[in-house]
C-alpha positions, 0 to 999 in steps of 0.5 A: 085398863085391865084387859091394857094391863093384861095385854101388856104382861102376856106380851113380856111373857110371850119373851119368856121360854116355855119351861118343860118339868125338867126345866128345859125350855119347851121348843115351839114348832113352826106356828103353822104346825102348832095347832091351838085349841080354846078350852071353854065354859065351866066347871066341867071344862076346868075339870074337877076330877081326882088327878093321878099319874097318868094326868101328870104324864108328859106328851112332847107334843101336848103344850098348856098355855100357862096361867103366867102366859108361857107354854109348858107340858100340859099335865093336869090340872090345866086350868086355875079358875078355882082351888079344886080344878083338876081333870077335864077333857082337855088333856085327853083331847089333845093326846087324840090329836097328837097321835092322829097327827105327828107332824103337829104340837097341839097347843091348849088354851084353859079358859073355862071358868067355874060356874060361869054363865053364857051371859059372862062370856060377853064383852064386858061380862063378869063372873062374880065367884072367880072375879074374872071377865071370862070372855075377855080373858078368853081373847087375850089369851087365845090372842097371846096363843096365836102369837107362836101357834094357829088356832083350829078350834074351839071346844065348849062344855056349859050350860048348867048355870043356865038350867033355869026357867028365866034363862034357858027360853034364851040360852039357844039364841046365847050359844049361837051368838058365842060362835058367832063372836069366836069367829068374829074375833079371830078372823075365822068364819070356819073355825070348828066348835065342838058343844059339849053335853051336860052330865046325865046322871040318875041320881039328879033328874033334868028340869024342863030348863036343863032340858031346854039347853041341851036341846041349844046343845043337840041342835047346834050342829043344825043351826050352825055350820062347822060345829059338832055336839059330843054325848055324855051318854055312860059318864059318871060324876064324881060323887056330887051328881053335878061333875065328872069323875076323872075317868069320865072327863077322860073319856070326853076329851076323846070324845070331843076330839072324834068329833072334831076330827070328824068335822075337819075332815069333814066335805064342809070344812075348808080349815082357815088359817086365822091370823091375831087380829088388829084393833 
């Protein structure tokens, strides 16, 4: 009933303009120009860094998928999962994708959810601290995207709620089984992943457990075809040793984003053109 109820009011809004700052109505490409990015994990992903003016600048060509289910300029912060979101790497991916194609708008679908583990980006899965179903979520808004635009990627940071002795044992068999289902869902076996490191900040050693899971992270690539891994080496936290500061966040967005860029044009990868699937 309430992923019906979330279908039903993302397609009444999928009517509605998209509103620029100004209030003009953004105008959406061509969906096969429109190209769609899912934003996912958790906090690091969400953002928390300081927003400044350059995250509140607009790029014509640098959409948001909205909280209210419309497209506007993405301007810092991105996501809603919590009152401290704030800078992520999202913006700064899409800008790098931007400028590398001008013929294309790229399109940003936040999803990540703060503090949320692997466990709850399942069918069914919630997450208690923001009261939301992070994987299912996920799919209607990635499915209400797909509705104006086509998807081309999906770009991960998590793993800190999983640094745990009785949970990381099983994180690596967790991630690939995320690709998978994305993959599944949309009707894309070569849609590009893009996993994210964890912050590496001397003032909190890694456990055995976080060790673990960044080890799942490394290994993707390896593991699974299509999928990339983006370092976090040099990125500083923003005072509270768990998440980046706005400058670094920044910093890696561009990074995931060489990397995807890497990947599509990359031998292997004959990009798909998934379709919203039916059920």
């Amino acid at each position: 009933m309430r992923s019906t109820r979330l279908v039903l009011a993302l397609a009444t809004l999928a009517s509605l303009p998209a509103l620029t700052s100004a209030g003009e109505p953004v105008k959406l490409p061509a969906k096969e120009s429109f190209h769609l990015f899912v934003l996912a994990g958790q906090s690091n992903m969400a953002g928390r860094g300081k927003v400044a003016d350059v995250d509140r600048k607009v790029h014509p060509r640098v959409l948001v998928l909205a909280k209210d289910g419309t497209w506007k300029p993405a301007v810092d912060p991105l996501h809603w999962d919590k009152s401290v979101a704030g800078v992520g790497p999202g913006k700064a991916f899409g800008l790098v994708l931007a400028e590398q194609n001008p013929d294309v708008t790229i399109g940003l679908i936040p999803t990540a959810c703060g503090g949320s583990p692997i466990s709850t980006w399942e069918p069914d899965g919630y997450h208690g601290q923001t009261k939301s179903h992070p994987w299912d979520d996920c799919v209607e808004r990635t499915r209400r995207a797909m509705q104006d635009g086509t998807l081309k990627g999906v770009i991960w940071h998590q793993g800190e709620s999983d640094s745990k002795a009785e949970l990381a044992s099983v994180y690596a068999e967790k991630l690939h089984a995320v690709v998978a289902r994305f993959r599944k869902e949309f009707n894309a076996p070569r849609l590009i992943f893009v996993a994210g490191q964890m912050g590496q900040f001397e003032e909190q050693p890694w456990s055995d457990a976080k060790k673990t899971v960044d080890a799942a992270h490394q290994n993707l690539p390896k593991a699974v075809k299509h999928t990339g891994f983006v370092s976090s080496d040099g990125l500083k936290h923003k005072g509270d040793k768990v998440h980046f500061d706005a400058e670094s966040a920044r910093q890696l967005g561009q990074r995931y984003a060489k990397v995807y860029l890497a990947l599509l044009h990359s031998s292997q990868v004959r990009h798909d053109l998934p379709t919203v699937p039916t059920r």
